[in-house]
N, C-alpha and C positions, 0 to 999 in steps of 0.2 A: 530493338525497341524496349524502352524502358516502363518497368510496371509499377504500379504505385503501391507495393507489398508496404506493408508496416518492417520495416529493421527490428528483429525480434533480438533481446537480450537474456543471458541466464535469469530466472526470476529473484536468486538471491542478492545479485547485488539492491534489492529495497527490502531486506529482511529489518532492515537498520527502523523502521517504522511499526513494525509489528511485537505489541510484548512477549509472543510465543514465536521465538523463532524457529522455523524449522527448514530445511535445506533439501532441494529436489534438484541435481542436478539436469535431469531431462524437461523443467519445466520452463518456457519460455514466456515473455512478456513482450510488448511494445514499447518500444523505447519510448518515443515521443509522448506516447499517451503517462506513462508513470512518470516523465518526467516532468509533465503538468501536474498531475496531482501533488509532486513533493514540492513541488515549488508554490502549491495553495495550501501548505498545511504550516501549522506555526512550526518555528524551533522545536526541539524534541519534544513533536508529537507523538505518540504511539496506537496503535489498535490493537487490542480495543481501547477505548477511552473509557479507563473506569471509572470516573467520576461523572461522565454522563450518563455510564450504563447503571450507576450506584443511583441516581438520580430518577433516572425511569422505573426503577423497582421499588422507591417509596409508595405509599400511598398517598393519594389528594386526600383532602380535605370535605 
């Protein structure tokens, strides 16, 4: 009988998206789920996105 787990992958291989990379090999992710997200983010995206997070620590007006 077949179970509907998620196919879990090393989490480094999407280090490629993060400005601080850091490497755990005992942590795992969901394939399919991270592979939706990198496929919704532009060309070299990173996180954090300093230019939003520079943007949110201005002051209004």
């Amino acid at each position: 009988m077949m179970t509907n787990q998620p196919f879990m992958v090393p989490a480094d291989l999407y280090n490629r998206i993060f400005a601080a990379q850091t490497t755990d090999s005992s942590l795992r992710v969901d394939y399919e789920v991270w592979t939706r997200i990198l496929a919704g983010l532009p060309e070299g995206y990173k996180l954090p996105d300093w230019t939003v997070l520079s943007t949110i620590g201005k002051p209004t007006s």
